[in-house]
Backbone bond lengths (Angstrom), bond angles and torsions (degrees), N, CA, C in turn:
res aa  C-N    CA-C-N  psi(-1)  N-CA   C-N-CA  omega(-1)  CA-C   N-CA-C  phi
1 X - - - 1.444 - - 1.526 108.37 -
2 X 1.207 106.86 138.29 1.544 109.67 169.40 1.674 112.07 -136.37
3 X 1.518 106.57 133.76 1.285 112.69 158.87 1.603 123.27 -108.48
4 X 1.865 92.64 141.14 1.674 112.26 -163.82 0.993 83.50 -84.07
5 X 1.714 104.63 146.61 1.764 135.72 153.92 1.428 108.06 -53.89
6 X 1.338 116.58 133.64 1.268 125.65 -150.01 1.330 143.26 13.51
7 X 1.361 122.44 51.23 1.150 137.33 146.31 1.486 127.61 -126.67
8 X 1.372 126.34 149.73 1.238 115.16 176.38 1.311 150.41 -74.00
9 X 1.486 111.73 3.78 1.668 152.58 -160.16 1.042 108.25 -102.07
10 X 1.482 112.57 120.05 1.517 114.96 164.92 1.648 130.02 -81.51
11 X 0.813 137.07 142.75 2.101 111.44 164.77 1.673 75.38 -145.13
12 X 1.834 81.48 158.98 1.832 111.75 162.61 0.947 113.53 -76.72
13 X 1.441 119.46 144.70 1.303 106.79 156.29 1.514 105.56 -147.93
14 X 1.550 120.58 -177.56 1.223 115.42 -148.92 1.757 114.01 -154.41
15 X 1.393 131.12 117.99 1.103 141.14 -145.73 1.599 106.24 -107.31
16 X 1.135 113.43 113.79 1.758 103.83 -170.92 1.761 84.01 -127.11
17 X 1.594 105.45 132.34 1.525 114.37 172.66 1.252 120.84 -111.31
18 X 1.320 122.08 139.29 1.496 119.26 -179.05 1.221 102.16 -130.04
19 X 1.589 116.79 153.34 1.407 145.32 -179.55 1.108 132.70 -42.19
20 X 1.294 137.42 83.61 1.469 112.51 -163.21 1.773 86.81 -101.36
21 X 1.499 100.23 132.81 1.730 113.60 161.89 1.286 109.25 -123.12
22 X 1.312 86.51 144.15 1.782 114.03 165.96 1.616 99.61 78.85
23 X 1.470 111.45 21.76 1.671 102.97 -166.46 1.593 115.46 70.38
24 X 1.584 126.20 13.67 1.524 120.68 -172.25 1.860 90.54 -111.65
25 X 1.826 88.04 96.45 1.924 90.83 166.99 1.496 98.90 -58.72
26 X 1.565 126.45 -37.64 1.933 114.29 -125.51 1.710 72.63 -80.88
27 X 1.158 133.57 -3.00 1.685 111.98 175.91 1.764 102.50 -74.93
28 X 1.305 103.83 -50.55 1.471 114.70 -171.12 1.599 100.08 -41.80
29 X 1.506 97.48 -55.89 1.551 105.82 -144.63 2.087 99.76 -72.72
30 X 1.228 114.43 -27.55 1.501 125.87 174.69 1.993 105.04 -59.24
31 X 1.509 90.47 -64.77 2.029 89.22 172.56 1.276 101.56 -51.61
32 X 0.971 151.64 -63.08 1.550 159.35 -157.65 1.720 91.38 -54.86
33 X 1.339 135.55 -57.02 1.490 128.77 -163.05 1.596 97.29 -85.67
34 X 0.890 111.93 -18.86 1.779 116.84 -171.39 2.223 91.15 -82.71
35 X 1.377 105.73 -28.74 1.635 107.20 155.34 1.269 124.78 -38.69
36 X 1.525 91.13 -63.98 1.803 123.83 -162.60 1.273 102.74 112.57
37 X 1.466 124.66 45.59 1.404 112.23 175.52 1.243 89.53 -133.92
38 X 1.925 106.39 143.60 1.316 119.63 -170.06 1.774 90.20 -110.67
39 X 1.413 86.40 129.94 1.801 101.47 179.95 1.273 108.27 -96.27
40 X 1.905 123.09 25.37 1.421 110.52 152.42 1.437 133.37 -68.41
């Protein structure tokens, strides 16, 4: 659970990490959308 700075509402939320090697994010960031997570 997390509560936002100035508001009174809580929501979950949830941290999934992926690998970056050799310094190459656009691999990370491609597995990550192949998730369904948008890395904007």
């Amino acid at each position: 659970m997390k509560k936002f700075d100035g508001d009174n509402s809580t929501g979950i939320t949830y941290k999934k990490r992926y690998a970056v090697s050799n310094g190459d994010i656009n691999s990370a960031l491609k597995t990550a959308a192949k998730d369904g997570i948008d890395g904007n």
